[in-house]
C-alpha positions in Angstrom: -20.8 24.6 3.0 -23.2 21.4 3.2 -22.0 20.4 0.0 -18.2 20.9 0.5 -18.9 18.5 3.8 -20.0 15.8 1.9 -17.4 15.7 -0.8 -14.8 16.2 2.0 -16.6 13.2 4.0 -16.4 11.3 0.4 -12.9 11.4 0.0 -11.8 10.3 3.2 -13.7 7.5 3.0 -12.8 6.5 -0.1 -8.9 6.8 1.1 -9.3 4.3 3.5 -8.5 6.3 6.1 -6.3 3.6 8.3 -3.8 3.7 11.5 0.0 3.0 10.3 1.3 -0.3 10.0 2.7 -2.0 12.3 3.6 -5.3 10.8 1.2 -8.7 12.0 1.7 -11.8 13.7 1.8 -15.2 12.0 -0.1 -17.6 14.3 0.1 -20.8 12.8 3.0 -23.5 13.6 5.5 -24.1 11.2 7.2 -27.4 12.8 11.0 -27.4 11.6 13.4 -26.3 14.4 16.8 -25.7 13.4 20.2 -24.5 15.1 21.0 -22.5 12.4 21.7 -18.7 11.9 19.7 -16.6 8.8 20.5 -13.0 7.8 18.0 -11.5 5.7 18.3 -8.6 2.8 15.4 -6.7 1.6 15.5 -5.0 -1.2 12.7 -2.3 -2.7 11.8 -2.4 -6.2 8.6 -0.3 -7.8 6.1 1.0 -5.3 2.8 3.1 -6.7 -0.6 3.2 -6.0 -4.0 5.1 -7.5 -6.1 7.9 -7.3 -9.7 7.7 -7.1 -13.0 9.3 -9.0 -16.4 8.7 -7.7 -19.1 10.6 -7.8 -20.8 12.9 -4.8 -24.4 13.7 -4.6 -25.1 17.2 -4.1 -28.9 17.4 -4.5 -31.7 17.3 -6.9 -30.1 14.1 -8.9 -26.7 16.2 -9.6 -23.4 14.5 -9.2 -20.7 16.3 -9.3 -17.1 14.0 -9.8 -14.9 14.1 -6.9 -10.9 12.8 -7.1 -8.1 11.9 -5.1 -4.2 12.0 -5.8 -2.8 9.0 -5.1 -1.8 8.9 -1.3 2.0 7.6 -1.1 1.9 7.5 2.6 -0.5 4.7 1.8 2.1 2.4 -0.1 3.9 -0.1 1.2 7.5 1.2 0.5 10.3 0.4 2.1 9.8 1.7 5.8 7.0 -0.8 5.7 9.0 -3.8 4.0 11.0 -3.6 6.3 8.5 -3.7 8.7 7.0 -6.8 7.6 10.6 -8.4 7.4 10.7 -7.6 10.9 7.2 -9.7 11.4 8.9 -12.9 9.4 12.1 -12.3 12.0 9.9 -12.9 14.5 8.1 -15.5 13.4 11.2 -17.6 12.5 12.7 -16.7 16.0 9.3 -17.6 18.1 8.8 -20.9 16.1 12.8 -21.8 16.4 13.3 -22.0 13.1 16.1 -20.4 13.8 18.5 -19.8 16.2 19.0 -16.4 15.5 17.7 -13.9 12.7 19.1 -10.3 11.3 17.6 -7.9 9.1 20.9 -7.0 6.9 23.1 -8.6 4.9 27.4 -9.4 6.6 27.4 -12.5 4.5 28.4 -14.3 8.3 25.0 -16.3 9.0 24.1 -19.9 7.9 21.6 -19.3 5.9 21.2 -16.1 3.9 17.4 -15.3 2.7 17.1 -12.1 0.4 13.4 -10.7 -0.4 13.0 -8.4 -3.7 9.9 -6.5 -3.6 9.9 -6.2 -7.2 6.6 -4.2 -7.5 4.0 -3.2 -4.8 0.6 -1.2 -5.4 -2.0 0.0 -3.5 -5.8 0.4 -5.2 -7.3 2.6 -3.1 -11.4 1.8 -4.4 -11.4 -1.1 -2.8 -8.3 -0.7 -0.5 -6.7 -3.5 -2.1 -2.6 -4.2 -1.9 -0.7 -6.4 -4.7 3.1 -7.5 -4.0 5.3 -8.8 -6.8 8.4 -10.4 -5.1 11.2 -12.7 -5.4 12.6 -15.0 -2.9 16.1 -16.4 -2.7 17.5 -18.4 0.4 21.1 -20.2 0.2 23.0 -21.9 2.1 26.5 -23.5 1.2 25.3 -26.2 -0.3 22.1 -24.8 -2.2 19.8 -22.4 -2.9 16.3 -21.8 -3.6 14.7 -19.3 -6.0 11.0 -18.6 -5.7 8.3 -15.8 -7.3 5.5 -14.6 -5.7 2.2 -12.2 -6.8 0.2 -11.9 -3.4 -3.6 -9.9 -3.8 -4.5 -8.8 -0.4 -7.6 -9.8 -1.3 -9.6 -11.4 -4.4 -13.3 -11.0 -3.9 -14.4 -7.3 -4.1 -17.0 -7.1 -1.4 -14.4 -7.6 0.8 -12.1 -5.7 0.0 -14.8 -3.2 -0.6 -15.1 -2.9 3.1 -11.2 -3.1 4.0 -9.1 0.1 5.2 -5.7 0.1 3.7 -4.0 -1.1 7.1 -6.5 -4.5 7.1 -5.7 -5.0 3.3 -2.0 -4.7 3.9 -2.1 -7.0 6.9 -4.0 -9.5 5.0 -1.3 -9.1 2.3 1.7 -9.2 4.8 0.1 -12.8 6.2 0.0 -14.1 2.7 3.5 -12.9 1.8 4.8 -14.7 5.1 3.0 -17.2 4.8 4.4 -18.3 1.1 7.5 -17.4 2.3 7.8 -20.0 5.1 5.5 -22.4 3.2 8.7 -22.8 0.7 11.4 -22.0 3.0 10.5 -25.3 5.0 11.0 -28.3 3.2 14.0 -26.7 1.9 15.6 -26.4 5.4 14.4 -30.1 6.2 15.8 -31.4 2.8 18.9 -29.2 3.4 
């Protein structure tokens, strides 16, 4: 029984056990202020994750392997996209970007922005998150087309001693944070 304990302790730590996500807040300024509408589309691509093999002491210099399946509840699908498109809503909305912001796609706003996760992946040994996605905003008059691979984190130790909900915040802030770091001199130029 000892030794089923520990390899049941071992997995759970090694799934990053982690509360649900809840989206984050974006605290810097952004400085444009517009009186302009935006709609925004999401749209879910490829979204996967691994298992995990390590080893568990059980005494007397034996290890026996232990593994995981990969744990889709930990992926950041499209319940959580949306989610984080929420986050970027409301971080438009708080710094005025704009005057108002939806989450769809009627074709009726000013400006209409359109985020592709093409590819999202969770490593669960270090909790680590990477995000492939594409960025379109247009307007009437022009458009802008922009790529993006976003590491939750880069240096192991760190992420080492993330849970999966702190990795995908600290990918969510990065996401956002390209995202607007584009989308402004656009709207200023526009």
């Amino acid at each position: 029984m000892k030794y089923f304990s520990l390899v049941v302790l071992s997995v759970l730590l090694l799934t990053g056990c982690a509360t649900p996500y809840v989206g984050v807040v974006y605290e810097k300024e952004i400085g444009v202020v517009t009186n302009k509408t935006a709609e925004m589309s999401i749209i879910s691509g490829s979204t996967s994750g691994d298992s995990v093999t390590t080893l568990a002491a059980i005494g007397g210099g034996v290890f026996i392997p232990v593994n995981s399946e990969p744990v889709p509840s930990l992926w950041f699908g499209r319940e959580n996209q949306l989610i984080l498109a929420e986050s970027l809503k409301n971080t438009l909305l708080k710094n005025q970007v704009f005057k108002s912001v939806t989450v769809g796609d009627s074709g009726k706003a000013d400006i209409n922005i359109t985020i592709q996760f093409v590819r999202t992946y969770h490593q669960p040994d270090p909790q680590k998150y990477t995000f492939d996605v594409v960025m379109k905003a247009e307007d009437k008059d022009s458009e802008i087309l922009k790529r993006y691979h976003i590491e939750s984190e880069e240096i192991f130790m760190v992420a080492y001693f993330d849970n999966a909900t702190d990795a995908m915040n600290k990918a969510s802030i990065k996401l956002i944070d390209a995202i607007i770091k584009d989308l402004m001199p656009w709207l200023e130029n526009g």
